[in-house]
C-alpha positions as CSV (number, residue, x, y, z in Angstrom):
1,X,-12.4,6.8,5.3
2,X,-14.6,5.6,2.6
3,X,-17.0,2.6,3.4
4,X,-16.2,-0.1,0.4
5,X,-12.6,-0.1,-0.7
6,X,-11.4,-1.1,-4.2
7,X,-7.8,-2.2,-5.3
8,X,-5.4,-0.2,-7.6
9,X,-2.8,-1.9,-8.7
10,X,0.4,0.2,-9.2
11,X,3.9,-1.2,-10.6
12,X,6.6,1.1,-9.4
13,X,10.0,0.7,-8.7
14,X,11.7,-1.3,-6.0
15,X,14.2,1.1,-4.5
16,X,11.8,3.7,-4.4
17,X,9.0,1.4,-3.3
18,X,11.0,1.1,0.3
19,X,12.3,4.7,0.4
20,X,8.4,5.0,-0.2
21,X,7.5,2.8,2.9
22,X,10.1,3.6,5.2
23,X,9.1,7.3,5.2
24,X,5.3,6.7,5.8
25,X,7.0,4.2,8.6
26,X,8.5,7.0,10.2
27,X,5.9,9.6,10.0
28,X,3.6,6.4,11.1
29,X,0.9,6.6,8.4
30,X,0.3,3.8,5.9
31,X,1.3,3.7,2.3
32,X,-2.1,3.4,1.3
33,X,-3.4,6.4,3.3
34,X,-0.8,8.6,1.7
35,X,-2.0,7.2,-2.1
36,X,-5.6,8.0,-1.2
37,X,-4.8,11.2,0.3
38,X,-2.9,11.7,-3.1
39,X,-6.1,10.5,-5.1
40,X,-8.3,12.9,-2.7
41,X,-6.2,15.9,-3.7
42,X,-5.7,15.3,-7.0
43,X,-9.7,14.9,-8.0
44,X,-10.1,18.0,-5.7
45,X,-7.8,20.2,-7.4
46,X,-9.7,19.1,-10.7
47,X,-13.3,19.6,-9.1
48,X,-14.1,15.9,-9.4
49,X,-16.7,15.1,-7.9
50,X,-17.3,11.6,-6.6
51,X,-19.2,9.6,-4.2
52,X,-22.9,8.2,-4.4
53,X,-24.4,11.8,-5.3
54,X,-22.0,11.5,-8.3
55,X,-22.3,8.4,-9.5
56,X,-26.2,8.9,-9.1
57,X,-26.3,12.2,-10.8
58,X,-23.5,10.7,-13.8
59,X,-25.8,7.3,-14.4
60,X,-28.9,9.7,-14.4
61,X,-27.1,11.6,-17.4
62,X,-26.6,8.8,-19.9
């Protein structure tokens, strides 16, 4: 897991916010994991690149 965390926000709605939580319940892993496992995935499949090398290298160019 990363070493600082940040908060995203994210307004979704209610019924499927606990079908949502009661699946990661029964596969016992957190919401949040899933979401940054969703992040993860999604910036991978882009070829993001992120982390301190990243932000270095992106402050370095402007």
């Amino acid at each position: 897991m990363e070493n600082k965390t940040a908060r995203l926000t994210v307004l979704i709605d209610p019924n499927k916010k606990k079908a949502f939580e009661q699946l990661c319940a029964s596969q016992d892993i957190t919401p949040s994991q899933v979401v940054r496992k969703l992040i993860r995935d999604y910036l991978a499949e882009r070829g993001v690149e992120y982390g301190k090398d990243s932000a270095d290298s992106h402050e370095k160019n402007n």
